[in-house]
C-alpha positions in Angstrom: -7.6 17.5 2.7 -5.3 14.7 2.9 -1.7 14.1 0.6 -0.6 10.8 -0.1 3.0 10.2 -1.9 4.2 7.1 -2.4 8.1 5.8 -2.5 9.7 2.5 -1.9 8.7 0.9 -6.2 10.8 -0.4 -8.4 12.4 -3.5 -9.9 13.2 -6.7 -8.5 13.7 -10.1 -9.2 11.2 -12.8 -8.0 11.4 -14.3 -4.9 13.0 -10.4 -3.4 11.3 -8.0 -1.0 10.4 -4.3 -1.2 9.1 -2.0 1.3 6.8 0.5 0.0 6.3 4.2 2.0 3.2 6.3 2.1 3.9 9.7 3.7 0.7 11.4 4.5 -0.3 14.8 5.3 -2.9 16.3 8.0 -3.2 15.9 11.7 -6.6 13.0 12.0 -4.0 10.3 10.1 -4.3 8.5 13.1 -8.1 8.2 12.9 -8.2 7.0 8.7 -8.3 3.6 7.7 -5.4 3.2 5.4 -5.3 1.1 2.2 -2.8 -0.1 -0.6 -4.0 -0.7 -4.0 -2.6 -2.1 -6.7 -3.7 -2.1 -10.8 -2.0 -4.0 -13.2 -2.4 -3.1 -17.1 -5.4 -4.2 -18.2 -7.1 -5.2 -15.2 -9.2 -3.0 -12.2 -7.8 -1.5 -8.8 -7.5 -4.3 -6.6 -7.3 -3.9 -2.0 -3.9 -5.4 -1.2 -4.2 -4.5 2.4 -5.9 -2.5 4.6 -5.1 -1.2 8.1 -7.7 0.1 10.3 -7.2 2.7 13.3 -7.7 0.1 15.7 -4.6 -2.0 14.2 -7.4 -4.4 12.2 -6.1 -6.0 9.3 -7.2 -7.1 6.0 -5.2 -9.0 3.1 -6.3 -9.8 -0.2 -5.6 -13.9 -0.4 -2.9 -13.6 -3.1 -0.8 -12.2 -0.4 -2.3 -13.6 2.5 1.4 -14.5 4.3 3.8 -12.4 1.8 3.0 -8.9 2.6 2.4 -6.9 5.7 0.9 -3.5 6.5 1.6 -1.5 9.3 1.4 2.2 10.0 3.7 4.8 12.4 0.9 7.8 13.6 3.8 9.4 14.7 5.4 10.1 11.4 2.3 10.2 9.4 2.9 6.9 7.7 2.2 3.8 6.5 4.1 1.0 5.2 3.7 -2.2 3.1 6.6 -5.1 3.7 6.5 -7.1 0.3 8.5 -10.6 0.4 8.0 -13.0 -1.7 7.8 -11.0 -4.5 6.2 -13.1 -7.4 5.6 -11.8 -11.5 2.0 -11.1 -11.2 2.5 -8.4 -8.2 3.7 -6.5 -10.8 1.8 -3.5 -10.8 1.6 0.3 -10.2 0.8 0.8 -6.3 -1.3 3.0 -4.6 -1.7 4.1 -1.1 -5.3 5.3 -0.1 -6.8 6.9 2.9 -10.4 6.7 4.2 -12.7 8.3 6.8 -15.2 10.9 7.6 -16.9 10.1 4.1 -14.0 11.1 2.0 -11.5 8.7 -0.1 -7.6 10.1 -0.8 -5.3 8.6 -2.9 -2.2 8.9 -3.9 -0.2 9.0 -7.2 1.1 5.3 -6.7 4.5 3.6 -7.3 5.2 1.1 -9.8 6.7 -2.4 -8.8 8.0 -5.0 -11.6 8.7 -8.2 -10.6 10.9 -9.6 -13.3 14.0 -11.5 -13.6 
């Protein structure tokens, strides 16, 4: 069983940055690949980013160049560095964890982007 909690949301004007946090819990973190989310009202759960164990990456292309995911196994954590910030990222983010056939998530953080 893994535990996923979020922190880093909240407001900010366009063009600013956030950093969100995703503190995990259990010892095989190091092995899972590790995922943000994001769902805006109205719409589906869409991959922001994706960070393998291996250190392989994958954007989605509306923030190909803005955002960057990166992980510390030491601390249990992974991070997503948001710059760039445009109106449309606004959206309630999640942080997911996957491997050995099971999915986690956690209870996501909301980022507005608003001036």
């Amino acid at each position: 069983q893994v535990q996923l909690v979020e922190s880093g949301g909240g407001l900010v004007q366009p063009g600013g940055s956030l950093r969100l946090s995703c503190a995990a819990s259990g010892s095989l973190f190091r092995l899972y690949v590790m995922g943000w989310y994001r769902q805006a009202p109205g719409k589906q759960r869409e991959l922001v980013a994706a960070l393998t164990s291996g250190g392989r990456t994958n954007y989605a292309d509306s923030v190909k160049g803005r955002f960057t995911i990166s992980r510390n196994n030491a601390n249990n954590t992974v991070y997503l560095q948001m710059s760039g910030l445009r109106p449309e990222d606004t959206a309630s983010y999640y942080c997911n964890a996957a491997g050995y056939g099971n999915v986690y998530w956690g209870q996501g953080t909301q980022v507005t982007v608003s001036s």
